[in-house]
C-alpha positions in Angstrom: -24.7 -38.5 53.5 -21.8 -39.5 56.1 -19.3 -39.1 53.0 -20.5 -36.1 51.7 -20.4 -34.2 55.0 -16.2 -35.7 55.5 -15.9 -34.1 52.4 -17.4 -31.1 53.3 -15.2 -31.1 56.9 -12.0 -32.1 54.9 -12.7 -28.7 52.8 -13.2 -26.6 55.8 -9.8 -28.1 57.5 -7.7 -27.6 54.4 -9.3 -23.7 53.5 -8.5 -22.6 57.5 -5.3 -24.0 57.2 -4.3 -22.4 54.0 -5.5 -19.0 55.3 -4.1 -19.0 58.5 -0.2 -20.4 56.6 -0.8 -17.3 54.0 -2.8 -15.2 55.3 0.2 -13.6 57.6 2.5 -13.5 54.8 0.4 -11.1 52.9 -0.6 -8.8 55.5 3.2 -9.2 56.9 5.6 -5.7 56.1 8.3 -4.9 57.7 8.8 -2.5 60.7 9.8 0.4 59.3 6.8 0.1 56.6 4.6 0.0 59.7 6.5 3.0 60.9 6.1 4.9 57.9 2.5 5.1 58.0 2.5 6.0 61.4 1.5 10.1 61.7 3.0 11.5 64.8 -0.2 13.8 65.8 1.3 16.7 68.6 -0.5 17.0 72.3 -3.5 19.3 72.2 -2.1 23.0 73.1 -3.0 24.0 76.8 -4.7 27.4 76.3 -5.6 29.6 79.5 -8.7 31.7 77.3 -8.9 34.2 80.2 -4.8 35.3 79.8 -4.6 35.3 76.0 -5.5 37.8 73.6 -6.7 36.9 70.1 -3.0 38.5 68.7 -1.5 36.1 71.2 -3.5 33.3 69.5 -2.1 33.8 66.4 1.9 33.9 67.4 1.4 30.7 68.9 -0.6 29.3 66.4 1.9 30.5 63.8 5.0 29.1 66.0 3.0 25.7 65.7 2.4 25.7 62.3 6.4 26.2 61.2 7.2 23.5 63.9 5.0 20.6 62.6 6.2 22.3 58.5 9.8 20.8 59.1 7.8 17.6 59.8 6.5 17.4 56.4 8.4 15.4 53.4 10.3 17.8 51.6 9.0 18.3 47.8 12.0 17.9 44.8 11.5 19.8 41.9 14.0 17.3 39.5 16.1 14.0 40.5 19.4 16.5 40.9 18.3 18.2 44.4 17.6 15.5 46.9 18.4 16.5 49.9 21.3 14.6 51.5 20.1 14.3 54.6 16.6 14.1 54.1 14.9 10.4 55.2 11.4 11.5 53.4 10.9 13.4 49.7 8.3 13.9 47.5 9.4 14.0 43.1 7.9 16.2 41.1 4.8 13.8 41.0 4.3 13.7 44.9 5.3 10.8 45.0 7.5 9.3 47.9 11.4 8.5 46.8 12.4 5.3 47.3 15.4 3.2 46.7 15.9 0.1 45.3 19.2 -1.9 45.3 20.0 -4.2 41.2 21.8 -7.0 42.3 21.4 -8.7 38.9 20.1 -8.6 35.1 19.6 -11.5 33.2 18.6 -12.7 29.8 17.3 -16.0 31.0 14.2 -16.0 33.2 15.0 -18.9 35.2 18.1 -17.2 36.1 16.7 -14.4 37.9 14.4 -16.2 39.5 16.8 -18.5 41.3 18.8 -15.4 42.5 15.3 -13.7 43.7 14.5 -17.3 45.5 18.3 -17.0 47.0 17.3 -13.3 48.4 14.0 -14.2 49.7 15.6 -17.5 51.4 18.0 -14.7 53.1 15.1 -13.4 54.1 15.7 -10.0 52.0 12.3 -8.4 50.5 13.3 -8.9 46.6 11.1 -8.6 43.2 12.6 -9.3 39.3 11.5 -6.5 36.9 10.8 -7.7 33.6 11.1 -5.7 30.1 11.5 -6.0 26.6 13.9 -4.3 24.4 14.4 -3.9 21.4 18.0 -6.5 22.1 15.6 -9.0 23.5 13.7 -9.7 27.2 15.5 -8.7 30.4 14.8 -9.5 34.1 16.5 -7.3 36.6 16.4 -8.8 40.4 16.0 -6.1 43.3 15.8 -5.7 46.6 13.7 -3.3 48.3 12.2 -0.4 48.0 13.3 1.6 50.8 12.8 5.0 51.7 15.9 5.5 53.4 19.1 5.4 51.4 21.4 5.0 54.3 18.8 2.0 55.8 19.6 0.5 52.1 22.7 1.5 51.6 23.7 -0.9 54.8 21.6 -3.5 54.1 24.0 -3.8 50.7 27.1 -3.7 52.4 25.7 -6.8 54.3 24.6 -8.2 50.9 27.9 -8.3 49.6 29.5 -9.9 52.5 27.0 -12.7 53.5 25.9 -13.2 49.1 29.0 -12.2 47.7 26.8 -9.9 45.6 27.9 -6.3 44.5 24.7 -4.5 43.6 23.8 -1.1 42.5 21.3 1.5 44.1 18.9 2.5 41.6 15.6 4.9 42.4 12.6 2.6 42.8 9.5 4.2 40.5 6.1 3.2 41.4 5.3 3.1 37.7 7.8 0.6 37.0 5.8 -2.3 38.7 3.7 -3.0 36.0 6.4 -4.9 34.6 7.3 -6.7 37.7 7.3 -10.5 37.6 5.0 -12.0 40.2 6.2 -15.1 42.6 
């Protein structure tokens, strides 16, 4: 009975340990993932009933409306009119636009998945893509996705100087991930 019930004990040590050591790391994103989600809901209006008239209402309501439109993610029609300076956009399938930065393609599993281990030891968010052609199986490394360009577009210029790794910013599509290579 003693035996069974260290055993038992022993089990219950190692489980809560394991949870609380990976726990965190799943439910771990980064701060502007957090801030993404994040809706920025306006004050309630302060409305004197007895001063306003029902037309007044409407102007104001109508003022508020077009202010919290430009908040919204702008919607693109096809892949040639993103807007430039836009941080948030919608495709065709309203789906957000992200970016995703290829910093390798490889023929040889193995291969890729040291230069992912590399990038996650950098502590960079990365994931290997893997898909087979007709000229055989390739795995393309990544790192990302990010909504912002620019936020990616600096993260590569530190890339290349602290990796020595030129990479190339590519759209990150959501459908894509069902050939991504878990690890």
């Amino acid at each position: 009975m003693d035996a069974r019930l260290k055993q038992r004990l022993v089990g219950a040590c190692i489980l809560t340990s394991v949870a609380v050591i990976v726990l965190p790391m799943l439910m771990d994103g980064s701060t502007e993932d957090r801030a993404r989600v994040m809706a920025s809901i306006p004050e309630a209006p302060d409305i004197d009933v007895k001063k306003l008239s029902v037309k007044d209402l409407r102007l104001k309501m109508e003022r508020m409306e077009r202010a919290s439109a430009t908040q919204l993610p702008l919607e693109v029609v096809d892949e040639s009119t993103y807007a430039a300076g836009a941080d948030f956009t919608l495709d065709k399938n309203s789906l957000p636009v992200s970016w995703s930065l290829q910093l390798g393609s490889f023929r040889n599993r193995v291969n890729a998945i040291k230069l992912r281990a590399r990038l996650r030891d950098a502590e960079h968010r990365s994931y290997i893509l893997y898909e087979k052609t007709s000229k055989g199986e390739t795995y393309r490394v990544f790192v990302g996705p990010m909504v912002k360009k620019s936020a990616l577009q600096a993260l590569q210029g530190k890339i290349e100087t602290s990796l020595k790794l030129k990479g190339q910013i590519v759209r990150y599509r959501v459908e894509d991930d069902a050939g991504q290579l878990g690890g």
